[in-house]
C-alpha positions as CSV (number, residue, x, y, z in Angstrom):
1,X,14.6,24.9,32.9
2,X,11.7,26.6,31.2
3,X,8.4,25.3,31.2
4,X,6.5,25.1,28.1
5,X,3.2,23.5,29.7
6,X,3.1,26.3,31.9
7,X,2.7,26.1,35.8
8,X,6.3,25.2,36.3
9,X,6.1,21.7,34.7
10,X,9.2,21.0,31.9
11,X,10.0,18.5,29.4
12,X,12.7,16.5,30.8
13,X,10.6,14.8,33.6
14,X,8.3,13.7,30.7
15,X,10.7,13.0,28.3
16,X,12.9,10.7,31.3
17,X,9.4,8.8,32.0
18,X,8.7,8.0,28.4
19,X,12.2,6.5,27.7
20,X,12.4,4.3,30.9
21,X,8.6,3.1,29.9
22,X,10.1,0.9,27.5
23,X,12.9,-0.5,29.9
24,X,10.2,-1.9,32.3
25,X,10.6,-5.7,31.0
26,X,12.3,-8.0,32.8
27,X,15.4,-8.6,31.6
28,X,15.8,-11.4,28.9
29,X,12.1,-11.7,28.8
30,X,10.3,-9.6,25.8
31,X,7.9,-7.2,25.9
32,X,4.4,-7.8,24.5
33,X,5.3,-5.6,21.6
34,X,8.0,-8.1,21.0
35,X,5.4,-11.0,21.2
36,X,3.2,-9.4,18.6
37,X,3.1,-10.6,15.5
38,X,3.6,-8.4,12.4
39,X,0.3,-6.5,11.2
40,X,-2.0,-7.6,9.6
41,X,-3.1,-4.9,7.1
42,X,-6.1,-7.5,5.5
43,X,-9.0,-5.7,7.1
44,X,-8.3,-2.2,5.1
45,X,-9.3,-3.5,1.4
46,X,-7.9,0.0,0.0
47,X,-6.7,3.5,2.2
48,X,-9.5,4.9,2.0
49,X,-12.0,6.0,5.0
50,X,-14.3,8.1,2.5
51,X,-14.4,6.1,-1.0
52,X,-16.4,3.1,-1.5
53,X,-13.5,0.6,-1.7
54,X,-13.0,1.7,2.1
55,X,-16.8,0.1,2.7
56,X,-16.1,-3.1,0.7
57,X,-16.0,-6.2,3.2
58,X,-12.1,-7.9,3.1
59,X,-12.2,-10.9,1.4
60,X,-9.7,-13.9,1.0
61,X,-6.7,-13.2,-1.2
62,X,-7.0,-14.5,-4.7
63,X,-4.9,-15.4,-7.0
64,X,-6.1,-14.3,-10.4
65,X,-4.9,-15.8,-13.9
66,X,-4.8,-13.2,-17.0
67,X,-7.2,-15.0,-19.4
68,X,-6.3,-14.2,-23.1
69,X,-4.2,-11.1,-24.6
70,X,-3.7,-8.5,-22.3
71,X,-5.6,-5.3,-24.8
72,X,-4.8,-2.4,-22.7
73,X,-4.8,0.8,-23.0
74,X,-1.6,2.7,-21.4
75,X,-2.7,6.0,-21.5
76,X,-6.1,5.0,-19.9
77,X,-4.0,3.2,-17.8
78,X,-2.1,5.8,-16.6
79,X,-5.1,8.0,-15.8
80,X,-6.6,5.1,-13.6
81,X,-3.1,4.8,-12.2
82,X,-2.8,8.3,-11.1
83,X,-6.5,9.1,-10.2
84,X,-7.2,9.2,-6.7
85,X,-10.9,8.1,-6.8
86,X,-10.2,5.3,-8.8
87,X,-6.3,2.7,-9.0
88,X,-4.4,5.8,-7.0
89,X,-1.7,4.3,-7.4
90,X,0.1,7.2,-6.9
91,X,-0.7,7.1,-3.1
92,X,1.9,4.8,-2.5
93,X,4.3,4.7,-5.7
94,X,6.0,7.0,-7.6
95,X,5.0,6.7,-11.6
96,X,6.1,8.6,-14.9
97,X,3.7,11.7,-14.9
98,X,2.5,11.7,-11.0
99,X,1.4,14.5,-9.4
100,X,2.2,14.5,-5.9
101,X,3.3,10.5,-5.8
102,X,3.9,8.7,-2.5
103,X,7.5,7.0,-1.7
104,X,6.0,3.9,0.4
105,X,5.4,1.5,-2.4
106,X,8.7,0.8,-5.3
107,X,9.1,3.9,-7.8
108,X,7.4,2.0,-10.9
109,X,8.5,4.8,-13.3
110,X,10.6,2.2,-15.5
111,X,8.7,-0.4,-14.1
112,X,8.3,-1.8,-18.2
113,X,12.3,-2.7,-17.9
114,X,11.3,-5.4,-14.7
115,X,10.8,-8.0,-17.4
116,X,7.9,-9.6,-15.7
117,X,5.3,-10.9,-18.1
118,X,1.5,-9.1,-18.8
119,X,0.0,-12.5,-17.1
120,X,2.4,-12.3,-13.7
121,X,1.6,-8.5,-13.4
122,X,-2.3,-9.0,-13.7
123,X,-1.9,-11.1,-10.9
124,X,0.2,-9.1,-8.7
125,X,-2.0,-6.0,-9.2
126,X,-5.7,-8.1,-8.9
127,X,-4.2,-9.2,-5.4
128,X,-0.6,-8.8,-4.1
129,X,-1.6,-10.8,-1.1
130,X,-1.2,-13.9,-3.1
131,X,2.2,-13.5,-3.4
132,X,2.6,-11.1,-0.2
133,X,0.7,-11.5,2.6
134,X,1.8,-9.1,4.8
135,X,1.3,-6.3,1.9
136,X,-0.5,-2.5,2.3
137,X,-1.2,-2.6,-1.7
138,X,-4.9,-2.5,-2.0
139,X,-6.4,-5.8,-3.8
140,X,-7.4,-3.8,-7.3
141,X,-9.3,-7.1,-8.4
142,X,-10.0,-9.2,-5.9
143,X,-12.1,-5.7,-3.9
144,X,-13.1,-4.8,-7.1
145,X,-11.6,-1.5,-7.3
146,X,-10.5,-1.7,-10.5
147,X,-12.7,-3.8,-13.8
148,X,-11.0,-6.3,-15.9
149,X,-10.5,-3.3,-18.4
150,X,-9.2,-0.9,-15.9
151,X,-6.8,-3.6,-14.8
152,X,-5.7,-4.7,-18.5
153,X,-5.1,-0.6,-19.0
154,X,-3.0,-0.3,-15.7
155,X,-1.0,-3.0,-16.6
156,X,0.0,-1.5,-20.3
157,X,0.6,1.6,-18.7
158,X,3.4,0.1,-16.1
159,X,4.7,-2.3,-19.4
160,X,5.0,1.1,-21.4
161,X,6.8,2.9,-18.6
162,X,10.7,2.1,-19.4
């Protein structure tokens, strides 16, 4: 077998160790990893090591009521949406006219069609840990990433994307 450590060592002897590592539980008892419970993504208020949002302290999820008429712009919105210093949406979702979108998040392109009201996507975007705990989407509003405004302008654009 060729070596490609050098000094004689190979894969397979590493690659036999690192598969049995994980059969080392007894059996019909679970591993720690088994005992853990699912992450808990509250500490990271946006993905961000570098921006300010990536500074802000975590707070407790809020839930966050739409007060009056929505007045939002959608093509603000959509720049907010896909600029990275600012919503970035586009890190995670895939949205009509994104550069470069992510595939983690739901591809929101005809997001508009959902049929979910101005007041229930205001909420959803200020914090989706109020209805999600266990999200990775960033708190917009509650870590004030976003404004009001910017909010009220994100949230036409994904109404006016059918």
């Amino acid at each position: 077998m060729r070596s490609i450590f050098g000094k004689g060592l190979t894969v397979a002897p590493l690659l036999l160790a690192v598969a049995l590592a994980g059969c080392a539980a007894e059996p019909g008892k679970p591993t720690q990893a088994a005992k853990a419970k699912p992450s808990d993504f509250s500490e990271w208020p946006c993905m961000s090591y570098t921006l300010a949002c990536g500074k802000i302290p975590t707070r407790k999820p809020v839930t966050q009521a739409l007060v009056g008429p929505l007045n939002g712009d959608p093509v603000r919105g959509q720049a907010l949406a896909n600029e990275r210093s600012k919503g970035n949406c586009v890190a995670c979702h895939l949205l009509k006219g994104a550069e470069q979108p992510g595939s983690k998040g739901p591809d929101l392109t005809a997001y508009g069609t959902w049929g979910r009201s101005d007041a229930e996507i205001y909420a959803l975007v200020y914090d989706m840990r109020s209805r999600n705990p266990d999200t990775v989407m960033p708190p917009a509003g509650a870590n004030q990433i976003l404004t009001d405004q910017e909010l009220r302008d994100v949230i036409a654009f994904l109404q006016s994307s059918k």
